[in-house]
N, C-alpha and C positions, 0 to 999 in steps of 0.2 A: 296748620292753624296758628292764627295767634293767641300765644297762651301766657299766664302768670302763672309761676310756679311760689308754690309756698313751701319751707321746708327750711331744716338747720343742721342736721347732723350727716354724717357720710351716708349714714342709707339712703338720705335724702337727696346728696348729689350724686347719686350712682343712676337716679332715677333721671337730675336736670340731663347729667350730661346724655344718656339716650337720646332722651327727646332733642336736645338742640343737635347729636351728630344725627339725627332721624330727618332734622331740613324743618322742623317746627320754628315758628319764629317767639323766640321767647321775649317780650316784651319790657317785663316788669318781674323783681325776685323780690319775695319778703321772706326776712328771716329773721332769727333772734339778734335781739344787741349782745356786741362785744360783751365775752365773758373773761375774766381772771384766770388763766391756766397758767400749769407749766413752774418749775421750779422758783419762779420769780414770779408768779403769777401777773404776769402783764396782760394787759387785755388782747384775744384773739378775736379773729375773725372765725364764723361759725365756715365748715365746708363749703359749706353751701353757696355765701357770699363770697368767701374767695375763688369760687369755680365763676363766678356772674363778676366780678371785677377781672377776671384774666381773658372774659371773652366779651365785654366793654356791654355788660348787662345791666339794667339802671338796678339798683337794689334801696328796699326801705325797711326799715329795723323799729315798725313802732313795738313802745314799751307796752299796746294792749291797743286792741280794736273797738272797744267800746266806745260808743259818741257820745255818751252819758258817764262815762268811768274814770278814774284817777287819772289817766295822760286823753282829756279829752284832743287837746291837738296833736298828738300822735294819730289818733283815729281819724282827724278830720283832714288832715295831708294825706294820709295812708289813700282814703277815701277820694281825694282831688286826682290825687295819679294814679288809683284802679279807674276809675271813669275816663281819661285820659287815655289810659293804654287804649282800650275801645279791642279788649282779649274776646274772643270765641268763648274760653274757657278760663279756670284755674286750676292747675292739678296742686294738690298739696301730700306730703310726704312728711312723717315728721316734723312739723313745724313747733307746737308747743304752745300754740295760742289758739283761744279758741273763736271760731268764726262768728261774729253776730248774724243775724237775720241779712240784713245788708248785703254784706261780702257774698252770703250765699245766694242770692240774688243778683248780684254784677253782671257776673259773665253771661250771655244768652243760653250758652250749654249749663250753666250752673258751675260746681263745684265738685272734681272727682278725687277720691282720696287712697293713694298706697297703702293697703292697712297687711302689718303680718301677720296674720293668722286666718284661721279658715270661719271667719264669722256665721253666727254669733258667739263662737267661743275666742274666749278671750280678746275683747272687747278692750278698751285702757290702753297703759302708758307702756305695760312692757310683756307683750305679747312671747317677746323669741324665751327672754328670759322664763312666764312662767308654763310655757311647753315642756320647755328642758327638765325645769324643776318636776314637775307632776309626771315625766315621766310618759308624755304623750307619745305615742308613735310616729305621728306623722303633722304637720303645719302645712303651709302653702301662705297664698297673699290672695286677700280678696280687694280686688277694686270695684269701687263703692260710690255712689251716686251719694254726696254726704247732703246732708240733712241735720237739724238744730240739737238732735240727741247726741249721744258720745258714740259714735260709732254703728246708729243704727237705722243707717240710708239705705236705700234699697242697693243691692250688689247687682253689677254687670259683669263682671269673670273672674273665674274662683279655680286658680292650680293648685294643687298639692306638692308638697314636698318631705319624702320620708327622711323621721329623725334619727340617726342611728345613734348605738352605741356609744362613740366616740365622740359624736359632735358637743360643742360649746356653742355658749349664744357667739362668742367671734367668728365660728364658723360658719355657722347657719344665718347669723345676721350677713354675712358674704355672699353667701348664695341666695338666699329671700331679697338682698337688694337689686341683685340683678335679674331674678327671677319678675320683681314687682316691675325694674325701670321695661323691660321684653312687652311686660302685659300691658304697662301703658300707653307706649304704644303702639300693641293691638287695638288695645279698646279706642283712641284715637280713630284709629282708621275706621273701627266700626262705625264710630257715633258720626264722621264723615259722611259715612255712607248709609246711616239709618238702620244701621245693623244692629245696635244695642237693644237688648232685651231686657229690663230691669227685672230682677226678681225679688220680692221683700224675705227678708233674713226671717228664718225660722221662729216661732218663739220659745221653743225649746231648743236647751243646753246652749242654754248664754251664761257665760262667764265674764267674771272682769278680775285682768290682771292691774293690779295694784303696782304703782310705784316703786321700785326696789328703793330698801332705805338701809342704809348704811349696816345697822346694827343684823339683819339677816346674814350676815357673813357668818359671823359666828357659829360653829358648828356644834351640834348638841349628840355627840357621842351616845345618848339613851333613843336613839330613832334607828331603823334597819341600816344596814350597809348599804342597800340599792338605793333607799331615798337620798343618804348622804353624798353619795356620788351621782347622782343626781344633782341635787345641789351645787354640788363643788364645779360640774359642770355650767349648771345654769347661772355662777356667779364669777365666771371667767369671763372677758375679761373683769366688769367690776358689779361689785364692789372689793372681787375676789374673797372665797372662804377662808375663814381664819382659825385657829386652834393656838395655844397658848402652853408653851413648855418653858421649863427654867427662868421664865419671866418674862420671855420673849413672844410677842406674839407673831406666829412665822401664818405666812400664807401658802394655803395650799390651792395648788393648780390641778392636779391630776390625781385621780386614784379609782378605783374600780371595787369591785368582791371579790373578797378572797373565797373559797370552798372551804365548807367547815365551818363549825360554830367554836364562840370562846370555851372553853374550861367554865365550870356549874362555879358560879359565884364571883367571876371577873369582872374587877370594876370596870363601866363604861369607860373607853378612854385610855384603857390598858395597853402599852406594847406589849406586843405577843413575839412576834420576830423582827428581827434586824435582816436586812440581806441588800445586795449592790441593788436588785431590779427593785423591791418594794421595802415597807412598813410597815407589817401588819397590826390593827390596832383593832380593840375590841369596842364592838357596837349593840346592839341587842340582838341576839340572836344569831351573831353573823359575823362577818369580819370585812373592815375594808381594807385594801390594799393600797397605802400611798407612792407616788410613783415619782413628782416633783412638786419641790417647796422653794421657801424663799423667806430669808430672814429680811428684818429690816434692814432698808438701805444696801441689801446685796440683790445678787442676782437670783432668776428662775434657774433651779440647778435639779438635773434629774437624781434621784436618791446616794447612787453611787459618788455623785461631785458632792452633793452634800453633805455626806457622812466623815468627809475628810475634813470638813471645819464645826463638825456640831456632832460630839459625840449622844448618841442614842440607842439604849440598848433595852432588851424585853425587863417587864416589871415597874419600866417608868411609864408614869399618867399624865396624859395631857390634862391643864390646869382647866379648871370652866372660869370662866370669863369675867372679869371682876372680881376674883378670889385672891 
């Protein structure tokens, strides 16, 4: 087919590059405008476009879609060369902008969307992340026949994929983008062949995962050990969890439960043990076990490397936040 792909982040070129080694003719890419990264923060190019610039793909970066909104000429170029490509389709992935009426209308196929999660739960911006956190069992990738709502187009095929233990959204967002780029396509070849079946999304147990926003890092030592780790998982890689001792706010990347509760009247927050493999630290009811940290400006060091330049021993409390 010929297709315009929408998308900006790595989940999102995980998905282009299938389809163009798949023998798709991909047309046209819109992604977001260069952003500020990186120690010097100079402007990048989003994955996405730099995957469509290395394989000589036309790409366009409006600042917003609307033909009535703040960059009407963004909209109205964007507009001249979706019409111009003259796509079958648009598959979008991650993009960040939201489609008007219009756009979902272009393509004759319409508009098909990579979405991570098992719709209608969790719906929004960060699906992988708030699985991890709540402690879901299992996620998958629904792709999604989109429509004017946030995410609640009728679905045409819905995998699973169980959450384990150990997984972080770096992990699971690695496998849910290739799991999504596999089903798109499949669903391609269906909708080729009149195979797509739409089904409208339940309307029971819809969820919406909310924006990760910076300050949720922070770790509130008065919650169970399971939720915490939890967390500490669902905010790897970022905004990564953070906890505050001798002034420093150090980030934690790993930790689990320990067996056993603290001692009757243990401040939340308390080290209990010191040892190479963990850090036990008191929670409510529970104990988590930290496994690897990271001060500012150094490295992710697992408990034993870190112990050799940050001394930490039981009875000290980790600071809350702002104190």
């Amino acid at each position: 087919m010929r297709l315009i792909f929408a998308g900006t982040p790595e989940f999102a070129r995980v998905a282009l590059e299938q389809l163009h080694t798949a023998g798709h003719e991909i047309v046209l890419v819109l992604s977001q405008p260069d952003r500020p990264a990186g120690r010097g923060m100079k402007l990048q190019a989003s994955a996405v476009k730099q995957f469509a610039l290395q394989n000589g793909i036309p790409v366009a970066q409006p600042r917003s879609l609307r033909l009535d909104g703040k960059y009407p000429e963004d909209a109205a170029a964007t507009r001249d060369a979706i019409e111009a490509a003259q796509a079958d389709a648009m598959v979008v992935a991650a993009y960040g902008l939201i489609l008007p009426q219009w756009v979902l209308d272009a393509p004759p196929l319409g508009c098909f969307n990579i979405h991570a999660s098992l719709l209608p739960r969790w719906r929004g911006a960060a699906p992988i992340h708030r699985a991890i956190e709540t402690g879901d069992p299992e996620t998958g990738v629904t792709i999604m026949q989109m429509d004017a709502g946030l995410d609640t187009g009728d679905m045409l095929l819905v995998k699973t994929l169980p959450i384990t233990k150990t997984d972080t959204t770096a992990s699971l967002h690695d496998q849910l983008a290739e799991l999504g780029g596999r089903m798109m396509v499949e669903a391609l070849q269906l909708a080729a062949s009149g195979g797509l079946k739409p089904v409208p999304q339940p309307a029971e147990g819809i969820t919406y995962a909310h924006k990760i926003e910076k300050h949720e890092a922070a770790i509130d030592w008065a919650q169970p050990a399971a939720l915490i780790a939890q967390r500490i998982r669902a905010f790897n890689p970022f905004p990564g969890a953070s906890a505050v001792m001798k002034g420093e706010t150090l980030k934690i990347w790993s930790a689990g439960v320990q067996a056993g509760t603290p001692p009757l009247g243990t401040e939340h927050g308390s080290i209990l043990a010191v040892a190479p493999d963990g850090i036990d630290v008191a929670a409510i009811n529970s104990i988590v076990k930290i496994a690897e940290l990271q001060r500012p400006g150094g490295k992710r060091l697992r408990v034993a490397d870190f112990l050799r330049g940050f001394d930490l021993h039981p009875g000290m409390v980790f600071e809350k936040h702002g104190s």
